[in-house]
VOGU-3710 file (C-alpha; in Angstrom, 3 decimals, decimal comma):
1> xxxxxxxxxx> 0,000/0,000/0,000  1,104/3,827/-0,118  0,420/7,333/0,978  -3,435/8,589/0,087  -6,195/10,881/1,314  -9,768/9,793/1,934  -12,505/11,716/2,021  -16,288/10,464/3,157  -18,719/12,764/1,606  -22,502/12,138/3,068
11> xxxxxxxxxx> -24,276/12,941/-0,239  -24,248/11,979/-3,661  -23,993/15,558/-4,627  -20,597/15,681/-2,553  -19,231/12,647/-3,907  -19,589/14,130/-7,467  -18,518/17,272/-6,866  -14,993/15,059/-5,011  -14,431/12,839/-7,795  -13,863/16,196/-10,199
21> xxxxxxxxxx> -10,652/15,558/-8,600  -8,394/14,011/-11,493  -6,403/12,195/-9,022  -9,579/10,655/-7,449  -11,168/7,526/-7,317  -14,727/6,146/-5,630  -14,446/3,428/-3,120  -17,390/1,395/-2,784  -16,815/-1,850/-0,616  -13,552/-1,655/-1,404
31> xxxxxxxxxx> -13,531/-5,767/-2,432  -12,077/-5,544/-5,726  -10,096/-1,662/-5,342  -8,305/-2,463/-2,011  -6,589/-6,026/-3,615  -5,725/-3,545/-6,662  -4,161/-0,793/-4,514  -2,315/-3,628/-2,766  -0,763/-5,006/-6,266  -0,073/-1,185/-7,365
41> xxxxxxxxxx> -2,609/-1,764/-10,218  -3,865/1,757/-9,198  -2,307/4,290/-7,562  -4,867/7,434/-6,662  -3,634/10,017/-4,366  -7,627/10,301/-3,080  -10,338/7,824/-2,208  -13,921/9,322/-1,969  -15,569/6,563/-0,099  -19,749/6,443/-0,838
51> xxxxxxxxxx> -20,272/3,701/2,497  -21,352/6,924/4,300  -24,369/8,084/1,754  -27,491/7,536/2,959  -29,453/8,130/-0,432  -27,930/5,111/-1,725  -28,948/3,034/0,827  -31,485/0,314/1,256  -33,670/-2,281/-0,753  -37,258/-1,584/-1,911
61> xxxxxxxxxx> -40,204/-3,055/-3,918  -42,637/-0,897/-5,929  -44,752/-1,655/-8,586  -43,098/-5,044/-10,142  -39,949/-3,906/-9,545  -36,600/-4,177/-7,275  -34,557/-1,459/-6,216  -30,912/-1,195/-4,774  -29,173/1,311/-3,679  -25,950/1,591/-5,140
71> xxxxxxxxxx> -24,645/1,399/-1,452  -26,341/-1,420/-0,628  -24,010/-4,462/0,400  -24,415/-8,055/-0,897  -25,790/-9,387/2,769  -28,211/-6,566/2,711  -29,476/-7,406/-0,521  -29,804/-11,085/0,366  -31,485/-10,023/3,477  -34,087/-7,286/1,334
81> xxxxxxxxxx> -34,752/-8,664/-2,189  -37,179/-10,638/-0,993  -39,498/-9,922/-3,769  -37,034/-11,214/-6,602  -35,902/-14,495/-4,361  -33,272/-15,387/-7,404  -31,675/-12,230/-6,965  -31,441/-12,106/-3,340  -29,755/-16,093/-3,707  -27,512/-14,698/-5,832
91> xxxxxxxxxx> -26,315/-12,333/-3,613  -26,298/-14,553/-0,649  -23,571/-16,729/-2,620  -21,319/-13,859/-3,278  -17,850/-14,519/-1,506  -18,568/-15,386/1,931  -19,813/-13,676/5,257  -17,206/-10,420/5,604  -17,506/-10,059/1,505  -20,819/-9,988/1,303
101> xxxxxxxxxx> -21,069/-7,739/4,449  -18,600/-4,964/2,947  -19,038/-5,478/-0,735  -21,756/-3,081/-2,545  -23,825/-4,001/-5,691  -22,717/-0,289/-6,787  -18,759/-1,344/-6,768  -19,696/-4,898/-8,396  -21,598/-3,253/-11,519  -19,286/0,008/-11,687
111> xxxxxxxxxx> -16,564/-2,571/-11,780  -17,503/-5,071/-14,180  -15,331/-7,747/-13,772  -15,521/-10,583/-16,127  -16,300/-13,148/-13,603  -18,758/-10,856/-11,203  -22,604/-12,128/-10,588  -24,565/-8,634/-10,222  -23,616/-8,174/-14,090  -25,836/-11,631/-14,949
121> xxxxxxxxxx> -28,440/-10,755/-12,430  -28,660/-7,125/-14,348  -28,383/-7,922/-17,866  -30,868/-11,225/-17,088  -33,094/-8,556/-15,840  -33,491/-5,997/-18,101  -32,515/-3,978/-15,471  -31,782/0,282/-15,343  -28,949/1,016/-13,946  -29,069/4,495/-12,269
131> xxxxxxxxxx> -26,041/7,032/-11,906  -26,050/10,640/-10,176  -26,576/11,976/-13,849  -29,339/9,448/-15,989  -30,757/6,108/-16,185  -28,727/3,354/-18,406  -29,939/0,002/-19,801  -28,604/-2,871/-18,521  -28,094/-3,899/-22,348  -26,034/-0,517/-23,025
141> xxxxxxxxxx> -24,162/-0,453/-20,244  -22,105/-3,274/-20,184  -19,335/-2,858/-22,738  -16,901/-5,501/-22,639  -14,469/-6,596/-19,738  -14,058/-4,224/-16,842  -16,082/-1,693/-19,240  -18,762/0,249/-18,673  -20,829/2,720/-19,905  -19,932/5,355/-17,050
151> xxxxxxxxxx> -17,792/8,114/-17,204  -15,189/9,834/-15,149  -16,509/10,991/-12,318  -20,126/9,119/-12,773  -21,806/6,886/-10,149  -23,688/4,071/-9,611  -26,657/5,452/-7,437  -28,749/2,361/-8,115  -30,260/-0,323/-9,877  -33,651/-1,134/-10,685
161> xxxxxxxxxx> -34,981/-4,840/-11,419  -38,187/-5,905/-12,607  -39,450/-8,601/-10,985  -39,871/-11,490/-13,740  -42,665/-14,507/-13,612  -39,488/-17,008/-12,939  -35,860/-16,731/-12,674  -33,066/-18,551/-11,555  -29,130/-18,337/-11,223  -26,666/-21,105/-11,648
171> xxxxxxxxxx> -22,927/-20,111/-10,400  -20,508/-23,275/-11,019  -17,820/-21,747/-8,243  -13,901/-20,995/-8,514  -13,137/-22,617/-4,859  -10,495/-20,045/-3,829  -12,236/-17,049/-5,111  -16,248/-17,768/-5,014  -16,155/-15,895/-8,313  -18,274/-17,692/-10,905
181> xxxxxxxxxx> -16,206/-20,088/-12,976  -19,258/-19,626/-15,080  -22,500/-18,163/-13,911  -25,963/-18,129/-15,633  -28,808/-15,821/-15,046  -31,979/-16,979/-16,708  -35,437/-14,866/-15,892  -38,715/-15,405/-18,042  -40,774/-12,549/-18,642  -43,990/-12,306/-19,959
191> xxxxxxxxxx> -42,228/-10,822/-23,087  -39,343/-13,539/-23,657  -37,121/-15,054/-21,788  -33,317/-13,680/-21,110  -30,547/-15,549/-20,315  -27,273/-13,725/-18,990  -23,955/-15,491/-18,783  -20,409/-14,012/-16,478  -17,748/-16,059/-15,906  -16,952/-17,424/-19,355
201> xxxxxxxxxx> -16,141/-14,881/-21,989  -13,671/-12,285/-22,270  -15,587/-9,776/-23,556  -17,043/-10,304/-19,640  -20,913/-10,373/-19,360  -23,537/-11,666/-22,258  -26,718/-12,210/-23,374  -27,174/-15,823/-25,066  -29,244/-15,068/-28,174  -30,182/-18,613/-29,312
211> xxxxxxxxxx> -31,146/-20,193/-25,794  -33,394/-16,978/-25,399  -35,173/-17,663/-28,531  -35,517/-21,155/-27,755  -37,252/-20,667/-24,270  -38,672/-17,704/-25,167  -40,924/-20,837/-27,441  -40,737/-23,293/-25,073  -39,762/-22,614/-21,501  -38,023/-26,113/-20,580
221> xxxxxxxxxx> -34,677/-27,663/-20,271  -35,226/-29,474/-23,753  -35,196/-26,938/-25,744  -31,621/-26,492/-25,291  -31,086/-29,534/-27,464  -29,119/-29,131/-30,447  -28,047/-25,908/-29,275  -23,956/-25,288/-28,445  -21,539/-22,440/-27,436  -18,602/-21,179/-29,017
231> xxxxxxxxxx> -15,585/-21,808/-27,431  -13,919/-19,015/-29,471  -13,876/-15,987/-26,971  -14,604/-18,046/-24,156  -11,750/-17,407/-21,067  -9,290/-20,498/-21,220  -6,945/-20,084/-17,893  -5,338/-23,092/-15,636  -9,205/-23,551/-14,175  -10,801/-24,337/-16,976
241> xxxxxxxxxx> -10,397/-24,535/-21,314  -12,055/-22,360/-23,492  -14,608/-25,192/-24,364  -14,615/-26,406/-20,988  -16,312/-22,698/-19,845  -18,524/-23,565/-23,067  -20,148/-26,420/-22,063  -20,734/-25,350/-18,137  -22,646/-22,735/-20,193  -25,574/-24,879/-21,758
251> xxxxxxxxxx> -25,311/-26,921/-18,715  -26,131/-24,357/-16,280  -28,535/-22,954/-18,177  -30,388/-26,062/-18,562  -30,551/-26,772/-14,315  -31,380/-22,389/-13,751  -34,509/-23,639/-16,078  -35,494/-26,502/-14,696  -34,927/-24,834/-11,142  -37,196/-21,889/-12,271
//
């Protein structure tokens, strides 16, 4: 570690107005940017931590939908989401105890990292993700690994779910990490069904086109048949082969179905 300020603003309007800073960075939970700091992947000379915003709190149901806070932690979520069971599961199996007590669902999705769950839950959702400026799309605002559609200085207030007719996530675990070796989102709607996938490509988070049009006709593990994955683009590292992460794919989307 090394040498930096930290400041704790109390509203969202301070927090912006800190982060004009160039040298300044937001601190969420701190679960993926302290391990960073600690490898001198990043080296800010501030931290403008959000834990202390109160706007960004808390879990709520309105209307057919979910909302975080984008300062909600994982156990809170677990604990609130009540309404949308499979995303409250899927944030009771993020990390363990002290992650999920310090971790926030605004660091996970302003983070992006390839192998994160809150992106799945999200893009299976349809959800809007909220900053202190507009309202994104879950399906803009995932760009590719560890991108996002924020800018500098933008942050994640919040994010809004609607509540689907069934959903379900699979997570195939990394042991040493609990980071999804592959995960799989799948929530029906009565529009179509959409089926997120983290863990397995590089390009981080996606939407898997062909099993959505396939349940989208007939909502049941068979439909998968004669359907495959890619392996080119998929992550091949020493836990897994490219076509390895391919097949966990159709396999875990298969058992979030039949679980739905």
């Amino acid at each position: 570690m090394y040498a930096f300020d930290i400041e704790r603003p109390t509203t969202i309007a301070e927090a912006v107005e800190a982060l004009k800073n160039d040298e300044a960075q937001a601190l969420g939970g701190g679960q993926t940017l302290i391990p960073t700091l600690k490898q001198r992947l990043a080296a800010p000379e501030v931290l403008v931590s959000l834990s202390g915003i109160a706007e960004m709190k808390g879990v709520s149901a309105s209307d057919g939908v979910v909302t975080v806070g984008g300062g909600a932690t994982h156990g809170e979520v677990a604990q609130g989401a009540s309404a949308y069971p499979a995303l409250a599961a899927l944030a009771g199996g993020i990390g363990d105890p002290a992650v999920r007590n310090r971790g926030t669902i605004g660091g996970s999705i302003a983070n992006n990292d390839p192998s994160a769950c809150y992106p799945a839950a999200a893009l299976g959702s349809g959800a809007t993700i909220k900053t202190n400026s507009r309202e994104i799309a879950a399906d803009d605002y995932f760009q590719g690994m560890f991108e996002t559609a924020l800018e500098e200085g933008e942050i994640v207030t919040g994010v809004s779910f609607p509540i689907p007719k069934a959903a379900n996530y699979q997570k195939f675990v990394q042991p040493a990490s609990r980071f999804a070796l592959v995960g799989v989102f799948v929530a029906k709607y009565a529009d179509g069904v959409r089926v997120a996938v983290t863990g397995a490509a590089e390009e981080g988070v996606f939407r898997w086109s062909e099993a959505e049009q396939a349940l989208s006709a007939d909502f049941s593990a068979k439909a998968l048949e004669g359907l495959s994955v890619p392996a080119d683009g998929m992550i091949a590292d020493m836990h897994g082969s490219a076509e390895y992460r391919a097949h966990l794919v159709k396999v875990l989307t298969g058992r979030a179905v039949t679980a739905c």
